[in-house]
C-alpha positions as CSV (number, residue, x, y, z in Angstrom):
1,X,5.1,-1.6,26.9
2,X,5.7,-3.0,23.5
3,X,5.9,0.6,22.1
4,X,8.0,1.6,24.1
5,X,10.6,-1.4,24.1
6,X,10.9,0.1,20.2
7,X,12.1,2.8,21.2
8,X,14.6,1.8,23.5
9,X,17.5,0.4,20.7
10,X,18.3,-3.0,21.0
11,X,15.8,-5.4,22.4
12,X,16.5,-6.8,26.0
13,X,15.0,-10.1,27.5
14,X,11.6,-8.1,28.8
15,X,11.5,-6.6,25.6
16,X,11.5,-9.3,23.2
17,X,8.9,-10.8,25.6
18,X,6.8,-7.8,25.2
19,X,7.3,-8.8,21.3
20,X,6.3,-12.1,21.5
21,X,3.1,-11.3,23.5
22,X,2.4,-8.6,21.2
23,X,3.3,-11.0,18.1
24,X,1.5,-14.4,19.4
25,X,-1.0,-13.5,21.5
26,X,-2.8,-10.6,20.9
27,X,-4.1,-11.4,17.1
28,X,-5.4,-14.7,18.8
29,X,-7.3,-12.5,20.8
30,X,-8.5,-9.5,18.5
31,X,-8.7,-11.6,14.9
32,X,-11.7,-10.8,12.8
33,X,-12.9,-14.1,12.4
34,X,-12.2,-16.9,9.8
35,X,-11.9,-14.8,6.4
36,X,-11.6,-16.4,3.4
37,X,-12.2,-17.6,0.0
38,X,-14.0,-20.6,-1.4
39,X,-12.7,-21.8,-5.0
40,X,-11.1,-23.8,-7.0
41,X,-7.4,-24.7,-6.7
42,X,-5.0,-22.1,-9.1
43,X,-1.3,-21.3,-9.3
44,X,-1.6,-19.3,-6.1
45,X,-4.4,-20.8,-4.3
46,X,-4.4,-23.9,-2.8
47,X,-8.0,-24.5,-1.7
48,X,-7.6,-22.9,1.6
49,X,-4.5,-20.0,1.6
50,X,-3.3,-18.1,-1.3
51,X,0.3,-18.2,-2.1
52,X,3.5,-16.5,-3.9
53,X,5.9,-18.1,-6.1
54,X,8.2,-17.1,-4.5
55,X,9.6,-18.4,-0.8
56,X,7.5,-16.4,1.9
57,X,9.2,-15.9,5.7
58,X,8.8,-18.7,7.7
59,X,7.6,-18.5,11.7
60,X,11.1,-19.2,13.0
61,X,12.1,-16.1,10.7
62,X,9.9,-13.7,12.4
63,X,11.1,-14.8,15.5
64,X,14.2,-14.4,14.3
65,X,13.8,-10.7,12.8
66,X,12.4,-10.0,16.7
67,X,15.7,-11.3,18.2
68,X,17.8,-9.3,15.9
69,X,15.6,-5.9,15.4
70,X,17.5,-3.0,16.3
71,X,16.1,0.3,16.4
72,X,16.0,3.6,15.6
73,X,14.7,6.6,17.1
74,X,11.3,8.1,14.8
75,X,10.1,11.7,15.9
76,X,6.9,11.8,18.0
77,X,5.2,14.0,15.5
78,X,5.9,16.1,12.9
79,X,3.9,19.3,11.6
80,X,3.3,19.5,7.9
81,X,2.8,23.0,6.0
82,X,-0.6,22.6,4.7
83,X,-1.5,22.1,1.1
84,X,-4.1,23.7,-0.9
85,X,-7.6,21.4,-1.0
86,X,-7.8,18.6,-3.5
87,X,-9.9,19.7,-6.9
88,X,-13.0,18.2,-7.8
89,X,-12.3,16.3,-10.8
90,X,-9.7,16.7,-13.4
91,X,-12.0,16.4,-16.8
92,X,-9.0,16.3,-19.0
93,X,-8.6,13.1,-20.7
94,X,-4.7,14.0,-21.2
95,X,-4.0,14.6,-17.5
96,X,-3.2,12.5,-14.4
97,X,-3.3,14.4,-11.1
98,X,-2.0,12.4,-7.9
99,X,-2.3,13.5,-4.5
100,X,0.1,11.9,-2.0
101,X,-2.2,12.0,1.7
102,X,-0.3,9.3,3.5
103,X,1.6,6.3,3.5
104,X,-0.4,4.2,0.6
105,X,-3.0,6.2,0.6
106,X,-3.1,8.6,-3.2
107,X,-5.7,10.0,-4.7
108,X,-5.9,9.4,-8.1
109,X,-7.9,11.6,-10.5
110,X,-8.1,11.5,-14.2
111,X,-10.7,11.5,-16.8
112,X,-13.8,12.4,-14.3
113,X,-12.9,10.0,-12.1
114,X,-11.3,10.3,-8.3
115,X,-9.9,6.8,-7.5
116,X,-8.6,6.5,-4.1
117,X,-5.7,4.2,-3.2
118,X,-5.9,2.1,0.6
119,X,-7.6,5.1,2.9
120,X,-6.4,5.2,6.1
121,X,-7.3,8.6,7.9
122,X,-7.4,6.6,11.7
123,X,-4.5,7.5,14.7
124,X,-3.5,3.9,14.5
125,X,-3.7,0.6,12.2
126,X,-5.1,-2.1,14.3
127,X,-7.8,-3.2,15.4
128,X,-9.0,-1.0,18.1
129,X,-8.3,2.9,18.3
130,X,-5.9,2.0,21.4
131,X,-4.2,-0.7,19.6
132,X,-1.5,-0.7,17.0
133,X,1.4,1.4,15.2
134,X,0.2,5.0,16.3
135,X,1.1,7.7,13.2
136,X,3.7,10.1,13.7
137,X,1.7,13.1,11.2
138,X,-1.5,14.3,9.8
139,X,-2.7,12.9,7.1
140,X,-2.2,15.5,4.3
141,X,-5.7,15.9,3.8
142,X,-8.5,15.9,5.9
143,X,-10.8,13.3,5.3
144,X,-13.7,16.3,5.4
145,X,-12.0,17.7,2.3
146,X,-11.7,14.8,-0.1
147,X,-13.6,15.4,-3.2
148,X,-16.4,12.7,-4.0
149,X,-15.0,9.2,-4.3
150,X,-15.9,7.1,-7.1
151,X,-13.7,4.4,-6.3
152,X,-11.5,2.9,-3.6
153,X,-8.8,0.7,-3.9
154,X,-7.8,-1.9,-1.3
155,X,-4.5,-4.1,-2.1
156,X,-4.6,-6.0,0.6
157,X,-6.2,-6.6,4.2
158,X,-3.5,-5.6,6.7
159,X,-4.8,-2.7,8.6
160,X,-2.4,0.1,7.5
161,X,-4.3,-0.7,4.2
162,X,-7.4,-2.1,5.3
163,X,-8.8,0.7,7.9
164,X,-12.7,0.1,7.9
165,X,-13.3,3.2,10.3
166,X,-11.8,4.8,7.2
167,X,-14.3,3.0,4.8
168,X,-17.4,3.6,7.0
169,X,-16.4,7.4,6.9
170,X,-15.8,7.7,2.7
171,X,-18.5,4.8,2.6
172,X,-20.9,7.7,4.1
173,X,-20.5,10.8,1.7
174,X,-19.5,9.1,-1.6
175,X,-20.6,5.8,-1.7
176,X,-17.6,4.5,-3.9
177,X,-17.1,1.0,-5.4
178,X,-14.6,-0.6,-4.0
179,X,-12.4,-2.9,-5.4
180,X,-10.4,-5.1,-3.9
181,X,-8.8,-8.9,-3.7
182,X,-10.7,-12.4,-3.4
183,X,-11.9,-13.2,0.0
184,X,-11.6,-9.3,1.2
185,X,-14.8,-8.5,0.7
186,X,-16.4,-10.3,4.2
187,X,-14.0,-8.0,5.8
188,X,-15.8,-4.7,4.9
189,X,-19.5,-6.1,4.4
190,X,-20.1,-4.0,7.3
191,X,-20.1,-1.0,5.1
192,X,-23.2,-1.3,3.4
193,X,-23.5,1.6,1.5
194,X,-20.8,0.9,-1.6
195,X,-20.8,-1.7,-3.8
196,X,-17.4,-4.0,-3.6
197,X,-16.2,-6.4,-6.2
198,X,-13.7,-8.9,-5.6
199,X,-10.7,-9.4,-7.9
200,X,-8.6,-12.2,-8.8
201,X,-5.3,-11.9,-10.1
202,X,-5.7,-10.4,-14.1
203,X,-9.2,-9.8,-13.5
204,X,-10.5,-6.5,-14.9
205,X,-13.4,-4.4,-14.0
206,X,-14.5,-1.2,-16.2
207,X,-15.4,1.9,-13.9
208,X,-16.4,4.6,-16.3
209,X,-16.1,4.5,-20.2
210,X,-12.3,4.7,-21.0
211,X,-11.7,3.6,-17.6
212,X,-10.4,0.1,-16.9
213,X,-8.9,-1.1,-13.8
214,X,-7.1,-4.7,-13.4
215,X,-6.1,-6.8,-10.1
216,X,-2.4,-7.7,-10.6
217,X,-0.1,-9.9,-8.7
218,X,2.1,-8.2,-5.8
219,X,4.8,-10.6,-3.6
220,X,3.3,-10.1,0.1
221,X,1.1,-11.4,2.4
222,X,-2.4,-11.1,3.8
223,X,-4.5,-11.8,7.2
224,X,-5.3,-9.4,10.6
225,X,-4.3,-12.7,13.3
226,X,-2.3,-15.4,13.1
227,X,-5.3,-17.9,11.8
228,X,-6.3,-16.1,9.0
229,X,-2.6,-15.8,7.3
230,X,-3.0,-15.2,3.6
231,X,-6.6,-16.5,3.5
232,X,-7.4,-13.6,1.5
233,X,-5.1,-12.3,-2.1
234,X,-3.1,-9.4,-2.0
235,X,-2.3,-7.8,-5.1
236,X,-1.8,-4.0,-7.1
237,X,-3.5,-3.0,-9.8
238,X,-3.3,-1.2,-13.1
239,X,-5.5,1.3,-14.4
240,X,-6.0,2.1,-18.1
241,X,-7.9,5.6,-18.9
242,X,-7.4,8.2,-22.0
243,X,-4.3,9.6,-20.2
244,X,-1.8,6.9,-19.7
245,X,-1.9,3.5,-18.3
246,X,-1.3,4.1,-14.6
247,X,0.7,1.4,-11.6
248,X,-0.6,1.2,-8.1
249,X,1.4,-1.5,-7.0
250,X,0.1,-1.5,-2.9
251,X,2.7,-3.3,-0.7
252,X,5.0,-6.1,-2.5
253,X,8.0,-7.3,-2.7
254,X,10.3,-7.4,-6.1
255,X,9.1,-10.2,-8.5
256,X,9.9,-11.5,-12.0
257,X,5.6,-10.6,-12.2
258,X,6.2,-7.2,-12.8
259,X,7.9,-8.3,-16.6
260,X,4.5,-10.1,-16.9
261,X,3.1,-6.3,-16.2
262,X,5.2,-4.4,-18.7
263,X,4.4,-7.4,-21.5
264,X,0.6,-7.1,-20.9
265,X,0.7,-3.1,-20.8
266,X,3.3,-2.2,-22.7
267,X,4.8,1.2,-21.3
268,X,3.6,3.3,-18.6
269,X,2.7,6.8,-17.8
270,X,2.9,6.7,-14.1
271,X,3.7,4.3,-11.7
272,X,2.8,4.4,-7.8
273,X,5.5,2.3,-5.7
274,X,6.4,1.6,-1.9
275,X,10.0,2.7,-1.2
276,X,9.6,2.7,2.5
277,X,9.4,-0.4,5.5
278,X,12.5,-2.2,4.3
279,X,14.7,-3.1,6.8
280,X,16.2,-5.8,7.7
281,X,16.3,-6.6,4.6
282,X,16.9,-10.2,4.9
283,X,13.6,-10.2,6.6
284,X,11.6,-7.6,4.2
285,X,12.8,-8.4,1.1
286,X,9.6,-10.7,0.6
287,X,7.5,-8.2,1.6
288,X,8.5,-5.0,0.8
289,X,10.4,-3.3,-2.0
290,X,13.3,-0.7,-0.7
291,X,14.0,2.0,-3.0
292,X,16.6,0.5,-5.1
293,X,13.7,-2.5,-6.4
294,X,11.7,0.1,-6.9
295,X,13.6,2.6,-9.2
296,X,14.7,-0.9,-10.8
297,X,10.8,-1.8,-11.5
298,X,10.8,1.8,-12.7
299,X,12.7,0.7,-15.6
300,X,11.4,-2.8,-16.2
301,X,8.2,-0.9,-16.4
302,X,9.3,2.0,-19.1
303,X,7.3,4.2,-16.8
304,X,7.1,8.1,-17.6
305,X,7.2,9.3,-14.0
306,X,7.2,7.3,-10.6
307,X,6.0,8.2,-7.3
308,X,6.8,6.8,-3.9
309,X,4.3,5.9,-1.2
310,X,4.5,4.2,2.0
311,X,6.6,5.6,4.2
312,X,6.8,7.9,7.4
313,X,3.5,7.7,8.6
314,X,3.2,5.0,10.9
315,X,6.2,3.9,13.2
316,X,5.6,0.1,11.9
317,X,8.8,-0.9,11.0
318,X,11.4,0.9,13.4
319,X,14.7,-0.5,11.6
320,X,15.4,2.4,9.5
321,X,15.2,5.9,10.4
322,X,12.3,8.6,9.3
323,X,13.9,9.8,6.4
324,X,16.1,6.6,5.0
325,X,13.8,6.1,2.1
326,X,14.8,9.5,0.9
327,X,18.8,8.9,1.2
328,X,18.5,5.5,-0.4
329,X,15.9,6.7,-3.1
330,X,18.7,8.8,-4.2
331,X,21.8,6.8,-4.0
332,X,19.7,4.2,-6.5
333,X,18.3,6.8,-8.8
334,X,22.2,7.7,-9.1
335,X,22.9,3.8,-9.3
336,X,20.8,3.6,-12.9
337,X,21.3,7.1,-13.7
338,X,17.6,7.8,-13.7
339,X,17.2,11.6,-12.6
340,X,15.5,12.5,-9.4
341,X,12.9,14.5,-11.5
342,X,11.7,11.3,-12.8
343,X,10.8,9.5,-9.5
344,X,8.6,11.9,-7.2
345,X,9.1,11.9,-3.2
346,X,5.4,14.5,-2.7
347,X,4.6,16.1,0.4
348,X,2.0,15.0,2.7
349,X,-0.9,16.4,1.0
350,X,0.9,17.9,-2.2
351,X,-0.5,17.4,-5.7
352,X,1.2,17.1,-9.1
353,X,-0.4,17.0,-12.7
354,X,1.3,14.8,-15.4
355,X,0.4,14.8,-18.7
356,X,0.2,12.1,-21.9
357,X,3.4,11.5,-23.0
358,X,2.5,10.4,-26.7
359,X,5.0,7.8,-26.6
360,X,3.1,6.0,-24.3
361,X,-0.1,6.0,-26.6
């Protein structure tokens, strides 16, 4: 019911019931227990529930973004040309190859390493197979053709970024380390064969010699019920290797943190960034950058190239239509005269090489 009252423009009375029911009641119902961390009190912990610096919606504004949602039709599916199989390692310590599959999910390999970003290969994120936003394509590549995973990235535990059928699968073939925020780690300790670390913010963690990968701040949110809210840290993270320091920034929203990025790293070669799920933007603005923050972080970064992610897989966030993040991407790369060469939008499944810029060294 609730799926289709998003599809039916503005929400009537039974609609924004459906909502509600949707919103309120079913994560009282399906929530995966009491997750958390135990620690001492920082700048964005409080003993119990981690914390931004910045203002986060209150419960009166969600109710408030349900009242005023408007929506727009999304295609029930959409065919992708297929792309040719991921390569097995890229040995090359001057070269970066990214593979966009879908909405956060990239596959990162550089330096013999294959680093994958949030996995989600499931028809839905929730959590049952019959419950939550259904995807409107493929992934761009099957989860049968992945090359060997060495490591797995998790920003956060929402479940378009959290997807343990996804985990259990990858978990299975490559046994990958996965790293990931404090308190996310009783979420997947179901998945017994890889090794996950939890990360506080700044924290860093070599993978391979060369390789070093650091937690950073993000501006979002965390939790799978209503309960559990932000019980567990939500961040990006930065990875150093031989070929460029390289931004995977997960879901956030803008933040004066990212000049605390650019003064710890200096300049980057790539950097990974959401440009989709950013409407209404009174709402999503703490949550999620729209193309415009993201071209601007772009910049505050120094960044060689930049890559979108998160967008047009899952009918989450039905404000904006299919392909907005592609009209507004443009309109701000025109806004600060960045050219469109410089910020990628891939295909589902498409891969691109990038190589050291030596002014980044």
């Amino acid at each position: 019911m609730v799926n289709d009252c998003l599809r039916k423009g503005p929400f009537p009375a039974s609609c924004l019931k459906a909502g509600l029911v949707a919103f309120i009641i079913l994560p009282l119902i399906f929530i995966e227990g009491c997750s958390y961390w135990n620690g001492p009190q920082t700048n964005h912990f409080d003993g119990e529930r981690f914390f931004n610096k910045e203002p986060d919606n209150t419960f009166s504004d969600h109710l408030k973004w349900l009242w005023e949602m408007k929506t727009v039709e999304w295609p029930e599916w959409i065919d992708d040309p297929e792309q040719p199989k991921p390569i097995p390692y890229v040995k090359n310590s001057g070269v970066i190859r990214v593979t966009y599959i879908n909405h956060a999910t990239v596959l990162i390999q550089t330096d013999g390493v294959n680093i994958l970003t949030d996995p989600i290969f499931s028809n839905r994120a929730g959590p049952f197979p019959w419950m939550g936003s259904k995807r409107i394509r493929a992934p761009g590549v099957e989860i049968e053709k992945l090359p060997k995973i060495d490591v797995i990235l998790i920003s956060h535990d929402h479940y378009d970024h959290l997807d343990i059928p996804t985990l259990k699968l990858i978990g299975e073939t490559s046994n990958p380390l996965i790293l990931c925020g404090l308190g996310v780690k009783k979420r997947i300790d179901r998945i017994k064969c890889s090794d996950v670390i939890e990360m506080d913010w700044w924290q860093e963690h070599p993978v391979s010699p060369g390789v070093n990968i650091t937690f950073i701040p993000a501006r979002h949110t965390s939790g799978r019920g209503v309960f559990d809210k932000n019980m567990t840290l939500w961040g990006g993270f930065v990875i150093e290797a031989p070929a460029g320091n390289i931004l995977f920034a997960g879901d956030t929203g803008f933040g004066e943190f990212f000049n605390d990025i650019h003064n710890r790293y200096g300049r980057f070669q790539l950097v990974i960034l959401p440009i989709g799920n950013y409407e209404n933007r009174w709402f999503m603005k703490s949550q999620h950058m729209n193309p415009d923050d993201s071209v601007r972080v772009k910049e505050m970064l120094d960044a060689e190239q930049a890559m979108g992610i998160h967008y047009a897989t899952f009918n989450e966030h039905p404000e904006q239509g299919v392909d907005a993040h592609e009209k507004d991407l443009k309109t701000a790369l025109e806004r600060y005269n960045v050219p469109e060469s410089d910020f990628w939008i891939l295909k589902f499944g498409e891969a691109r090489e990038l190589k050291r810029d030596e002014a980044c060294r």
